[in-house]
C-alpha positions as CSV (number, residue, x, y, z in Angstrom):
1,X,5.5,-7.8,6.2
2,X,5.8,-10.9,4.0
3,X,6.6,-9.6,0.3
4,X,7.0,-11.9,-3.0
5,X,10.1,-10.2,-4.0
6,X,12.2,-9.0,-1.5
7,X,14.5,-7.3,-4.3
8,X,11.7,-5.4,-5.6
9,X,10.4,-4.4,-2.1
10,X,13.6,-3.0,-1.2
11,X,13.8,-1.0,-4.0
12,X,10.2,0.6,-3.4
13,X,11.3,1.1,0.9
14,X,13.8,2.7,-0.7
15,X,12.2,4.8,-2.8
16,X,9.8,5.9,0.2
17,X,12.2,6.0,2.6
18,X,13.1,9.9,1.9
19,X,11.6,12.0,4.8
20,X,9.5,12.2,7.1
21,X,6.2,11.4,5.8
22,X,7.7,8.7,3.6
23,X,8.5,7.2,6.6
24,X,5.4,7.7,8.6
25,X,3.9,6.1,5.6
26,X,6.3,3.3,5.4
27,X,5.8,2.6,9.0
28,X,2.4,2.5,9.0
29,X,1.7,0.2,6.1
30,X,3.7,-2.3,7.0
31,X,2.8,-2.5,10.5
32,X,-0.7,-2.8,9.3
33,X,0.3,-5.8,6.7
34,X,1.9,-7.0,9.7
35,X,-1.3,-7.0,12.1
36,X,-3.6,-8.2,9.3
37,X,-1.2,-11.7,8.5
38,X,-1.9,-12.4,12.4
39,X,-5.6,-11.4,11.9
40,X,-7.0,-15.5,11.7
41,X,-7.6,-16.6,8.0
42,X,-5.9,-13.7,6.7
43,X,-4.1,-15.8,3.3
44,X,-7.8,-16.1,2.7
45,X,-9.5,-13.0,3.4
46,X,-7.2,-10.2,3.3
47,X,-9.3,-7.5,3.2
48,X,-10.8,-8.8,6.2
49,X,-7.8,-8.5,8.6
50,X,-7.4,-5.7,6.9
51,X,-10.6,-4.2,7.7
52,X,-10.5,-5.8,11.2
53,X,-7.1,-4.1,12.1
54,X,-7.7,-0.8,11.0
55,X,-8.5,0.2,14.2
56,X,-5.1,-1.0,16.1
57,X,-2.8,0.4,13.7
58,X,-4.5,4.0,14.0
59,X,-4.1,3.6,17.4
60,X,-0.7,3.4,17.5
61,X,0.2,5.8,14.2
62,X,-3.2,8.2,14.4
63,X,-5.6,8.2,11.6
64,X,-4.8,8.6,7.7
65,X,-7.0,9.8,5.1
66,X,-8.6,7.8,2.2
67,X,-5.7,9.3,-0.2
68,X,-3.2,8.0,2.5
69,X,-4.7,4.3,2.7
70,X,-5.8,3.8,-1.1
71,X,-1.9,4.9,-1.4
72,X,-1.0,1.8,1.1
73,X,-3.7,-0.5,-1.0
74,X,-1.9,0.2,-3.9
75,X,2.1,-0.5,-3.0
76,X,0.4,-3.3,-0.7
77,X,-1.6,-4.9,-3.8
78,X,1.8,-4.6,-5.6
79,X,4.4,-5.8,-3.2
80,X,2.3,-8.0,-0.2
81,X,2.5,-11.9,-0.5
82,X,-1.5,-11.7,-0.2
83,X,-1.7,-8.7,-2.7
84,X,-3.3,-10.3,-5.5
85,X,-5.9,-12.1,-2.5
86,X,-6.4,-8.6,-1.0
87,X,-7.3,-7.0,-4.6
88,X,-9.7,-10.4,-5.1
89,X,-11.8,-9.6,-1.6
90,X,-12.1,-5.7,-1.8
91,X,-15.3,-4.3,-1.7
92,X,-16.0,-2.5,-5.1
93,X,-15.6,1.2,-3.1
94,X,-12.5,-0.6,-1.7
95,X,-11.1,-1.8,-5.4
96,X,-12.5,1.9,-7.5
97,X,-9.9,3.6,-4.2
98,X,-7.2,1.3,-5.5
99,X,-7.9,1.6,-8.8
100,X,-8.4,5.8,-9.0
101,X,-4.7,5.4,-6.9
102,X,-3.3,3.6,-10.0
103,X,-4.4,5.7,-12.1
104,X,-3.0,9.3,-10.4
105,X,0.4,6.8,-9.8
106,X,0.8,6.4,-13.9
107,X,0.0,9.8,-14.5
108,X,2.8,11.4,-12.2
109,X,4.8,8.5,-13.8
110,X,3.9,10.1,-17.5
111,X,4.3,13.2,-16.3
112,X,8.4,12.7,-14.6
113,X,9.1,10.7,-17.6
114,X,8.1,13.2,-19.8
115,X,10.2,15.9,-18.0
116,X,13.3,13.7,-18.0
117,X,13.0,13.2,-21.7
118,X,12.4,17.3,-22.0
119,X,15.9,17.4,-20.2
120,X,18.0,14.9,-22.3
């Protein structure tokens, strides 16, 4: 998976690298980014290879829910060399699954920050 900054991507793997669905998630993400950059035009139309390769990555990992892949979107949009491409060409029920995703993300960040502070 081709990342803009490798620094900050091995930070986040790290972060999800912590069991066993962490991993599972981990995996499967980046083997999709992997089969969507090989998908032709793909720096154009990410959400196409995207779209296109859905079906090869769930057959080697099994299927994942909507909460799993908006989850994927998210980290992907983030971290992915095409992220910025990929948000560009979703379809608006494609970007409002992203978008919901951010939203729950900030809010469990709110809510840890909020505890640490309670601890200090």
């Amino acid at each position: 998976m081709k990342v803009r900054d490798n620094d900050l991507w091995q930070q986040q793997r790290a972060e999800l690298d912590v069991d066993d669905l962490s991993r599972h998630f981990l995996e499967f993400m980046e083997r999709w980014a992997e089969y969507a950059e090989e998908y032709p035009g793909a720096e154009y139309l990410p959400a196409e290879g995207f779209n296109n390769t859905l079906e090869a990555v769930e057959k080697e990992f099994g299927r994942v829910g909507a909460h799993f892949m908006g989850q994927m979107l998210v980290v992907l949009v983030t971290h992915w060399i095409y992220g910025e491409e990929l948000m560009e060409t979703l379809s608006p029920m494609e970007r409002r699954l992203v978008e919901d995703m951010l939203v729950l993300k900030l809010s469990e960040l709110e809510t840890e920050a909020a505890e640490e502070v309670k601890q200090e």
